[in-house]
C-alpha positions in Angstrom: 70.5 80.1 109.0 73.4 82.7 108.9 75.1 82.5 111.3 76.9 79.9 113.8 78.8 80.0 116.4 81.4 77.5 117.8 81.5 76.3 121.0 84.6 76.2 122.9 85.7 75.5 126.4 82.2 76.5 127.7 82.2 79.3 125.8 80.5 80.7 122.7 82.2 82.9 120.2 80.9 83.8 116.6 82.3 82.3 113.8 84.3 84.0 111.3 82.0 81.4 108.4 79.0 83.3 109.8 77.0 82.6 105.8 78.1 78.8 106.3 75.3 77.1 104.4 74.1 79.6 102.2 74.4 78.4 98.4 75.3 81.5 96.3 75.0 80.9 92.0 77.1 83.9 90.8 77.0 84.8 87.1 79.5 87.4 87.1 82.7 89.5 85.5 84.6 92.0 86.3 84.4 93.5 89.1 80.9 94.3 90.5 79.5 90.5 90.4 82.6 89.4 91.0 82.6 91.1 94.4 80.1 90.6 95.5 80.6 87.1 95.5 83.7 87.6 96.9 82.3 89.3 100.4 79.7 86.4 100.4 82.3 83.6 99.6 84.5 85.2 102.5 81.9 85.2 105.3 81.3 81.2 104.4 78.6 80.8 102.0 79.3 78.3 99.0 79.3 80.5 96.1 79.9 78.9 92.6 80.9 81.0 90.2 78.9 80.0 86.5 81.6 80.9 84.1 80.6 80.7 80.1 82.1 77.7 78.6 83.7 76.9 76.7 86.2 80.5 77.7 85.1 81.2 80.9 84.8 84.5 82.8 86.7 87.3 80.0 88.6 88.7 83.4 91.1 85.5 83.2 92.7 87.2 80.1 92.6 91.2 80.8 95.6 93.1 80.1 97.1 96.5 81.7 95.6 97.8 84.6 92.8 94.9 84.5 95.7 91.8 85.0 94.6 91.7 88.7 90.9 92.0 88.0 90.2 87.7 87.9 92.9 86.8 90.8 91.7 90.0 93.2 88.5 89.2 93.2 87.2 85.3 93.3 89.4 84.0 95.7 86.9 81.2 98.5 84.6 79.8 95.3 84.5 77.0 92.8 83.9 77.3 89.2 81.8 75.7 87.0 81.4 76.4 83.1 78.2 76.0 81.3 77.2 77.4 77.9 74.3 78.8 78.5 73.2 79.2 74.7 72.6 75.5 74.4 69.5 74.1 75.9 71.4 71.5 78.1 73.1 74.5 79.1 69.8 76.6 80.7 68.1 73.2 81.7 71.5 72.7 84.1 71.4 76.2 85.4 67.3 75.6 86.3 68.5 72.8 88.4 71.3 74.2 89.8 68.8 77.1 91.1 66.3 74.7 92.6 68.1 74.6 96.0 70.2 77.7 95.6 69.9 81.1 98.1 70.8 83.7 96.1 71.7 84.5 92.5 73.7 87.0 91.2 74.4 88.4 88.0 76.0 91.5 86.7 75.5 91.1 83.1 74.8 93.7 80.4 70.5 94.7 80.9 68.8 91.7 79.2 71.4 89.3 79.0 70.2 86.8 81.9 66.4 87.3 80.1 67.7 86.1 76.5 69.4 82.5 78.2 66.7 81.9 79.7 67.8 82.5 83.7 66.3 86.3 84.3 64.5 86.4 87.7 61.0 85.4 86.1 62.3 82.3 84.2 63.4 81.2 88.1 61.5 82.2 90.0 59.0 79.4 88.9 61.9 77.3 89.4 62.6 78.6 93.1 60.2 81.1 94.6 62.8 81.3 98.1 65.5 82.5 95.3 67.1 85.9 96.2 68.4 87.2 92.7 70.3 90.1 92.8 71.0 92.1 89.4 73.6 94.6 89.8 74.0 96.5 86.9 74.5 99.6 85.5 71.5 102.1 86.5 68.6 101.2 88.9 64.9 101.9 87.7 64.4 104.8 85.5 65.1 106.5 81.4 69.2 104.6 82.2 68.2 101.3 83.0 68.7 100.0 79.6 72.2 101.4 79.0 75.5 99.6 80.1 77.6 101.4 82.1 81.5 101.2 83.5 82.6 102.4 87.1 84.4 105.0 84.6 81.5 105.9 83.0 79.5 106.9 85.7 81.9 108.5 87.9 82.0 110.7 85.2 78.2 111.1 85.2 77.8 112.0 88.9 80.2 114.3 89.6 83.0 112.3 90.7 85.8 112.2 87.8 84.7 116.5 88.1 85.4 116.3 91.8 88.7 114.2 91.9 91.1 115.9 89.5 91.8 119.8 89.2 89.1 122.5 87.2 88.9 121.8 83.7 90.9 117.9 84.0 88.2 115.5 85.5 90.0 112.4 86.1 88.6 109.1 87.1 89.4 107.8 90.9 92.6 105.5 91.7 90.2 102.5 91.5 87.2 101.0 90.8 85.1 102.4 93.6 82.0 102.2 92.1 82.2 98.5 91.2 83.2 97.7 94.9 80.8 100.2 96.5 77.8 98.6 94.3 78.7 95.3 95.5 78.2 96.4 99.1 75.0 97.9 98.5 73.5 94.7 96.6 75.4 92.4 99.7 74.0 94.5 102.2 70.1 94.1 100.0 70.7 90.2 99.7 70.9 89.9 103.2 67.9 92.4 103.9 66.1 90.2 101.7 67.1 86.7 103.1 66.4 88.2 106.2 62.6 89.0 104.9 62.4 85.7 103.7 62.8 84.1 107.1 59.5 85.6 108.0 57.4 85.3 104.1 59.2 82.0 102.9 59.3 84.1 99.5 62.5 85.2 97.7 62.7 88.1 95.2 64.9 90.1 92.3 66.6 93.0 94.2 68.7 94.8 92.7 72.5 97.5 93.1 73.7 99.6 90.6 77.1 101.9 89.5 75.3 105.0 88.8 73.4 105.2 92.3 76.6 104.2 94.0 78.5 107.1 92.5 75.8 109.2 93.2 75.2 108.7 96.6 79.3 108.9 97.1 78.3 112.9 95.9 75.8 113.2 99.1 78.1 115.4 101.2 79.1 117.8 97.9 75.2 118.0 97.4 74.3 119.1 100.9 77.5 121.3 101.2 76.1 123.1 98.2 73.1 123.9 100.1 74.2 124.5 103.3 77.5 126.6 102.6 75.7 128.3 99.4 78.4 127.3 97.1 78.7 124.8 94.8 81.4 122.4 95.6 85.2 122.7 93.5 87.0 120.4 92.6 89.4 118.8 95.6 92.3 120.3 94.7 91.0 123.1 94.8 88.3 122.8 97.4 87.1 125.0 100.1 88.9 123.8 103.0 87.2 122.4 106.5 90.4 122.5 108.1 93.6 124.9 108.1 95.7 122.1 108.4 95.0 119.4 106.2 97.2 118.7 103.2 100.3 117.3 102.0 103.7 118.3 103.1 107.2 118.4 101.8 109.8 116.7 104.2 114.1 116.5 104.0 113.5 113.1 102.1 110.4 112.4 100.9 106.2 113.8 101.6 104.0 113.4 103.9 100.2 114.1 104.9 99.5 116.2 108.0 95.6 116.7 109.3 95.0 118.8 112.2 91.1 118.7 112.8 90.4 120.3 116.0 91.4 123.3 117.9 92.9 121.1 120.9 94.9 118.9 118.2 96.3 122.9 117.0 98.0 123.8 120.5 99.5 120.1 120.3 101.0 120.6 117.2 102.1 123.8 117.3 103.7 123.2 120.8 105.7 119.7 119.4 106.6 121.9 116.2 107.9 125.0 118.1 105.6 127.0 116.9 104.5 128.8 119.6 104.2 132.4 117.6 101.7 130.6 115.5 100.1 129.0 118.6 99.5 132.2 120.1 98.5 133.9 117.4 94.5 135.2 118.5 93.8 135.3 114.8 94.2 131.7 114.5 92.1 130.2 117.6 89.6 128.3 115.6 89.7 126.1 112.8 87.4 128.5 111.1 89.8 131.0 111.7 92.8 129.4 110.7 91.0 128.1 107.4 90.6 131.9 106.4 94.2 132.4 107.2 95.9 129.4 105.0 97.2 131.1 101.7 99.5 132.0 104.9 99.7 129.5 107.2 100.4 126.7 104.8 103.5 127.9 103.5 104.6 129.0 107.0 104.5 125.3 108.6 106.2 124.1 105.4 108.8 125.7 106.2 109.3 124.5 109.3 108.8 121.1 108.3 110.7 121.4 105.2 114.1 121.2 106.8 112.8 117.7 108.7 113.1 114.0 107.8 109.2 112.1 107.2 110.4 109.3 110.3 110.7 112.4 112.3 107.8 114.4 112.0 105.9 111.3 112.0 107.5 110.5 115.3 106.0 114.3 116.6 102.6 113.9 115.0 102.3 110.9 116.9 103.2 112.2 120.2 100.9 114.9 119.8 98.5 112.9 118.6 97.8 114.6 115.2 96.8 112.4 112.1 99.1 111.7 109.5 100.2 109.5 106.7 102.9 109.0 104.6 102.1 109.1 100.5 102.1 105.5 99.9 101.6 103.4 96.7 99.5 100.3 96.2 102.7 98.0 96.4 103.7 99.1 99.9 100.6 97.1 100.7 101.9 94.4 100.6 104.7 94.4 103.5 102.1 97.5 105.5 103.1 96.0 109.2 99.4 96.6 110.2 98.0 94.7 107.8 100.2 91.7 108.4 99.9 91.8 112.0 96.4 90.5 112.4 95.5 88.9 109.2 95.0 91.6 107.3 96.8 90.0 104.2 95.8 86.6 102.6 98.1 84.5 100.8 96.7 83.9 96.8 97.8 82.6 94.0 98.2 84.3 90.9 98.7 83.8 87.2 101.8 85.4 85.9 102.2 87.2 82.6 104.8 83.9 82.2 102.0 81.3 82.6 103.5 80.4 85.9 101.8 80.3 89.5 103.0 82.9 92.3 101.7 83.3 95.4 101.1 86.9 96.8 99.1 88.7 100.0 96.4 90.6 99.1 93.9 92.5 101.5 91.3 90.7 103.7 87.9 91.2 104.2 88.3 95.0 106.1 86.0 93.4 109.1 86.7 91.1 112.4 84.1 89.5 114.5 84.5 88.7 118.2 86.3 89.9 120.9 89.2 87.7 119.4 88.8 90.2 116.4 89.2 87.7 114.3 89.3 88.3 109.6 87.6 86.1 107.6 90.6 84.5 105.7 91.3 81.8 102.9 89.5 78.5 102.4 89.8 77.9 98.3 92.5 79.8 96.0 90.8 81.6 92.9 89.7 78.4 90.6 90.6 77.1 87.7 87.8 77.5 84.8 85.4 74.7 85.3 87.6 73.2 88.6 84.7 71.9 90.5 82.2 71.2 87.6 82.3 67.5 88.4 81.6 68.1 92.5 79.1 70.5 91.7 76.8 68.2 89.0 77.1 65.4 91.3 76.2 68.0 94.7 72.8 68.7 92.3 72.0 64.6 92.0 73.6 64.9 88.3 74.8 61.0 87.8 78.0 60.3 86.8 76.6 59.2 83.0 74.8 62.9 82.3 78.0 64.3 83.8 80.0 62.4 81.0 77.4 63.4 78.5 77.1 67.2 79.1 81.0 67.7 79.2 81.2 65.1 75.7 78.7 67.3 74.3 80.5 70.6 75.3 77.6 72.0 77.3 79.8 72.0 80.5 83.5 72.3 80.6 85.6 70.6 83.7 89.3 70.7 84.6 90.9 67.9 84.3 
């Protein structure tokens, strides 16, 4: 069933657990698998995360820009390690599977098939089994070769269309990863669904390259439709005349003016009225022909001005804008802490030592309490729940002792 709902004072509200009694098996690093455990794990399923003993998931140990990779992103699920080169190992896994909803695995192509645990060694062992495979290319001449978010945001068109002609640069984050999850989340639960009505489970699948590419569909359709293929984004053929990045008294900040009524509110809160009246700038398409002008024209009037104050103006006439924020203003963003937007988890510092930090919920709410799926577990320990999870599958306490004697499973102590 997926989903509940809680009773309360005669009335009947959806839960924020609304995957409560799904049992997820996710075989994962990085970032993809990871994830996509992650948006299951939140929403209430039980996902155990199989970690390869006797080391456990690489992601504990990453370096540089990858530190946050393990704590980010398996938050809400227990860990168990099995080595899955040992025949103990695979005979575990196949009855782990026997009562488990989905599967997922984001190894390199192959890697699930050589242990034994690809989606036709299972699916004998559980026909209702939803596996999901996300990897680095769908069906077709790629499918073999691994892949990286960088990798194929180079590929597609996206590394080209985020930094300036002649630099392709990859994006700010792993968007690929995370967008691939989603895709494979949102086929696991088309597929659960379809089960309800066949009884039958079967190997789905999400990949990086089709993510990227499908993140190109509005550069591919402009291309046709505008008869120009797309620039890069800085330097880009505008939509709108006013949409870019502005230089205050203290600091920068981003300004978007998207419709023509938006333009005669900020032009009149500005006191630009000359610019307001000017007939060869009624329409955004207008303007947009006019802004190796118009830019420099409303920097200077906003030059002279403090951010807090033009943000102040944008907001009474109702204009977007932003200010150029970093990653670590996050984590005090009053929006995000006002309505559980930030989650309290504990991290592993470069020191060894434990520190708790918020990091962004679930980007969802349910109900008209519009309430975020929030914290039930902290990111595990390798092999934290081995023991719970054995004994949950009818393991006995004696083939407990003697998988973890025989270094087939590993369990924290």
């Amino acid at each position: 069933m997926l989903a509940v709902s809680i009773h309360f004072e005669g009335k009947s509200q959806v839960s924020t657990k609304p995957l409560t009694g799904l049992k997820v098996l996710e075989f994962s690093h990085t970032i993809m698998g990871p994830c996509a455990g992650l948006i299951l794990a939140d929403l209430g399923a039980d996902v155990i995360k199989v970690e390869p003993a006797p080391d456990g998931d690489h992601t504990r140990r990453l370096p540089g820009f990858g530190a946050g990779f393990f704590a980010g992103f398996n938050r809400n699920k227990r860990s168990i390690a099995i080595n899955l080169k040992r025949p103990e190992g695979r005979t575990t896994v196949h009855r782990l599977v026997k009562d488990a909803d989905v599967l997922i695995e984001n190894y390199a192509p192959g890697t699930m098939e050589r242990l034994g645990c690809g989606y036709a060694d299972l699916e004998v062992v559980n026909p209702r089994l939803i596996y999901l495979a996300l990897k680095g290319f769908l069906a077709g001449p790629y499918e073999h070769r691994p892949a990286l978010d960088e990798v194929v945001q180079f590929q597609a068109g996206l590394a080209y269309m985020t930094g300036p002609a002649g630099r392709p640069l990859r994006a700010g984050a792993s968007v690929n990863d995370i967008s691939g999850a989603i895709f494979g989340v949102t086929a696991a639960l088309a597929a659960l669904r379809e089960r309800d009505a066949t009884g039958r489970g079967q190997r789905i699948s999400s990949a990086l390259f089709e993510s990227a590419a499908f993140f190109m569909v509005t550069h591919m359709a402009g291309t046709v439709a505008s008869g120009h293929p797309p620039k890069p984004m800085p330097e880009r053929r505008h939509a709108w005349a006013i949409y870019d990045v502005f230089n205050t008294s203290d600091d920068q900040i981003f300004i978007g003016v998207t419709s023509d009524k938006q333009w005669i509110r900020f032009t009149e809160e500005f006191g630009l009225a000359a610019l307001g009246e000017n007939p060869d700038l009624a329409t955004n398409v207008m303007r947009a022909s006019h802004r190796s002008w118009l830019i420099p024209a409303v920097q200077e009037v906003l030059a002279p001005l403090s951010k807090a104050v033009i943000a102040e103006r944008c907001e009474r006439a109702a204009v977007s804008w932003a200010p150029v924020g970093k990653p670590t203003d996050l984590f005090n963003d009053p929006h995000l802490a006002s309505h559980g937007g930030l989650i309290d988890v504990a991290i592993r510092t470069p020191e060894g030592a434990t520190e708790m930090t918020r990091l962004p919920a679930m980007p969802i709410e349910f109900g008209s309490q519009r309430e975020r799926p929030g914290l039930t577990r902290q990111p595990p320990h390798l092999g934290e729940h081995t023991n719970e999870i054995l004994a949950d599958a009818g393991f006995d306490r004696a083939e407990i002792d003697r998988l973890a004697c025989e270094q087939v499973v590993v369990a924290s102590p």
